[in-house]
N, CA and C atoms as an extended XYZ file, in Angstrom:
159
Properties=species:S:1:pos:R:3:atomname:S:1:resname:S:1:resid:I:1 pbc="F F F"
N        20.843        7.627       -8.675 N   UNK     1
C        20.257        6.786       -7.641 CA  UNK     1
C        18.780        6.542       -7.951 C   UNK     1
N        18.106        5.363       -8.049 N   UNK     2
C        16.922        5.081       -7.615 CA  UNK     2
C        15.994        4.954       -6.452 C   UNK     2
N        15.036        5.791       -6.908 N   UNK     3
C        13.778        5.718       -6.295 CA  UNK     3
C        12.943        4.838       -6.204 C   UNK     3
N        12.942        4.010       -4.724 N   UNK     4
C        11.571        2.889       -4.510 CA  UNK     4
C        10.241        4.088       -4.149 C   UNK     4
N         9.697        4.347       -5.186 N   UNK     5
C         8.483        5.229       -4.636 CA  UNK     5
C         7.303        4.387       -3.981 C   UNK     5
N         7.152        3.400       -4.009 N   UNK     6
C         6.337        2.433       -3.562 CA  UNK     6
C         6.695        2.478       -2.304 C   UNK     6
N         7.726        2.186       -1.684 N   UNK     7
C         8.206        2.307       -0.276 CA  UNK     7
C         8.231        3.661        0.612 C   UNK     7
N         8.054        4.656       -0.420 N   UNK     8
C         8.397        5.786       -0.204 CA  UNK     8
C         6.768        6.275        0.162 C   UNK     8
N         5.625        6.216       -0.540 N   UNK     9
C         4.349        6.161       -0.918 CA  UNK     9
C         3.978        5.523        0.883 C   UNK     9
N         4.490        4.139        0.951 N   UNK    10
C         3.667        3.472        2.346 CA  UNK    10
C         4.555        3.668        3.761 C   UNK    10
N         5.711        4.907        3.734 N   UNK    11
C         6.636        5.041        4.687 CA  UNK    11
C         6.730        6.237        4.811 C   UNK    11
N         5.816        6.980        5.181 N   UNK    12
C         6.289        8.006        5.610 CA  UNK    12
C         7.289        8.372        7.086 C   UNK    12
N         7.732        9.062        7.011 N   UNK    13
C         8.796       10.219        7.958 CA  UNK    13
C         7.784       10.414        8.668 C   UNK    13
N         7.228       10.113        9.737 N   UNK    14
C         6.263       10.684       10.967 CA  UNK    14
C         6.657       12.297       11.183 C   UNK    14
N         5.671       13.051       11.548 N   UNK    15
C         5.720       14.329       11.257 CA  UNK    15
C         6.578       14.807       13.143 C   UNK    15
N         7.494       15.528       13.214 N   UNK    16
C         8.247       15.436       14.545 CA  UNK    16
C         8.644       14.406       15.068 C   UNK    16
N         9.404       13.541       13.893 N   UNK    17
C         9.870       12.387       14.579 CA  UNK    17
C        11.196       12.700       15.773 C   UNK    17
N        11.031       11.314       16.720 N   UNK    18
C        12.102       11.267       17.801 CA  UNK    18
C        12.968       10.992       17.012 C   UNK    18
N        14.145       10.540       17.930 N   UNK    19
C        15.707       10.070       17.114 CA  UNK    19
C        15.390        8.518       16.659 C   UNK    19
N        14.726        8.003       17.864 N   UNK    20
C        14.463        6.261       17.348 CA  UNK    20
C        13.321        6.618       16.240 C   UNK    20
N        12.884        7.545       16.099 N   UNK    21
C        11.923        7.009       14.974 CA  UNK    21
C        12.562        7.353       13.458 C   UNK    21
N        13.662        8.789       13.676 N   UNK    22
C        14.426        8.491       12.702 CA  UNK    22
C        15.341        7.907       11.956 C   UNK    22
N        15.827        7.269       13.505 N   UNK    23
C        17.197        5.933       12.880 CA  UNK    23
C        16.093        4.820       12.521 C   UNK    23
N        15.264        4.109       12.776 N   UNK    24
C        14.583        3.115       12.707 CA  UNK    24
C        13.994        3.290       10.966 C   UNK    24
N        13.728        5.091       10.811 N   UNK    25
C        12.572        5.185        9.035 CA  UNK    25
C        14.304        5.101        7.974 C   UNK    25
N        15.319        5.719        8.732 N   UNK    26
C        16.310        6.008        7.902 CA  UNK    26
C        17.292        4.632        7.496 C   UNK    26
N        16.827        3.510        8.841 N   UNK    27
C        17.728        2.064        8.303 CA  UNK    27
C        16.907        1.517        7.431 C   UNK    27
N        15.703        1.556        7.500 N   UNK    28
C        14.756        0.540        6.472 CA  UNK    28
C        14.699        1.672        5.173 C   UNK    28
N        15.031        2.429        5.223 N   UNK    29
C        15.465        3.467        4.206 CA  UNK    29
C        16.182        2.455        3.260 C   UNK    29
N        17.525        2.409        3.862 N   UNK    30
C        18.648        2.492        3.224 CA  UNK    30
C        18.348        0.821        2.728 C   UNK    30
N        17.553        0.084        3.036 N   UNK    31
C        17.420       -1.224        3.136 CA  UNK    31
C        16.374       -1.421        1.637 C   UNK    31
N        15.485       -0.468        1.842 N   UNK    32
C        14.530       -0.568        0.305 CA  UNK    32
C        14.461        0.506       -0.642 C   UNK    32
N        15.533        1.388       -0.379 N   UNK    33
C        15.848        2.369       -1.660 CA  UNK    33
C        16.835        3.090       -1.536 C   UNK    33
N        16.889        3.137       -2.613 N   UNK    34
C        18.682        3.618       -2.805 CA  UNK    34
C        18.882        4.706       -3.541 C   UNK    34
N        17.720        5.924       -3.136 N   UNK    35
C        17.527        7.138       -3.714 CA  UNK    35
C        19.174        8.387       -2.641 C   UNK    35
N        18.876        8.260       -1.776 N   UNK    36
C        19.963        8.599       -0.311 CA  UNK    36
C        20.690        8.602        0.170 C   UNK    36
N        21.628        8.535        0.758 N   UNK    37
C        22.364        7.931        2.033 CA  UNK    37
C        21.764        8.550        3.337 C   UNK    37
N        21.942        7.311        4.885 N   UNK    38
C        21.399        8.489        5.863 CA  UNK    38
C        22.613        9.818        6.029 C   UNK    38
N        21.672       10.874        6.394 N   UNK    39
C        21.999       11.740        6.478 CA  UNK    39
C        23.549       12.126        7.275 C   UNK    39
N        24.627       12.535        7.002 N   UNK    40
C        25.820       12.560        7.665 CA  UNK    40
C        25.300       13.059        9.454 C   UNK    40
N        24.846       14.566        9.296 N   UNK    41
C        24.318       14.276       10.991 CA  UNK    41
C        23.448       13.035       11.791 C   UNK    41
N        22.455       13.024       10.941 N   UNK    42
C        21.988       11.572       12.276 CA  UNK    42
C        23.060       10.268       12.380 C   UNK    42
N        23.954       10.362       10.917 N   UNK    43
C        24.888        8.897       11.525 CA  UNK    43
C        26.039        9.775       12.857 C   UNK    43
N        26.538       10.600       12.690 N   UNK    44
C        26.945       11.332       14.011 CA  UNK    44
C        26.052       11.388       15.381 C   UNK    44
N        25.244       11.479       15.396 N   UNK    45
C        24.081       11.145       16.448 CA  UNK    45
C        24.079       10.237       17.093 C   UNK    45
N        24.270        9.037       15.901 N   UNK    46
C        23.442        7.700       16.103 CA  UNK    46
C        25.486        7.341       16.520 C   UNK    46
N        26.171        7.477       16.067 N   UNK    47
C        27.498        6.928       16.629 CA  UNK    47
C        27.704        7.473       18.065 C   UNK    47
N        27.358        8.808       18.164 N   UNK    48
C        27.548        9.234       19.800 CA  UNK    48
C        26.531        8.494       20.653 C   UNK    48
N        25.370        8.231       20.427 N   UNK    49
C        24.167        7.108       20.893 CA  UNK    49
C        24.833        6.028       21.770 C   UNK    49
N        25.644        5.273       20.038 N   UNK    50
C        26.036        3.989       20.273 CA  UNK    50
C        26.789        4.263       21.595 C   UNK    50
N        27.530        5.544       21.730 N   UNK    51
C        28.810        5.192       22.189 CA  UNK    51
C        28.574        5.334       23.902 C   UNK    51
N        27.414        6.144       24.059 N   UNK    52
C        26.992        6.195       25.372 CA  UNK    52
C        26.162        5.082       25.969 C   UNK    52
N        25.575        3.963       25.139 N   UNK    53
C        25.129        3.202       25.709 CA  UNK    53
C        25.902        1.705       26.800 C   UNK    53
């Protein structure tokens, strides 16, 4: 897998991020590098989220 370190360099992970701040760093993640996948727990999170809204 490749590393956008450039994206990686001007995006940091906020230090105690909330859940929106991690689904929000982890979609533009997946959108400008393709070092990853999101993480199997937050997509479990983020599907129970969906499902309560």
């Amino acid at each position: 897998m490749k590393i956008n370190k450039e994206w990686h360099k001007k995006n940091k992970m906020p230090k105690n991020a909330t859940f929106e701040q991690r689904v929000k760093w982890h979609i533009e993640h997946q959108k400008n590098c393709a070092c990853r996948p999101i993480p199997e727990k937050l997509l479990g999170e983020m599907s129970l989220q969906k499902s309560l809204d």
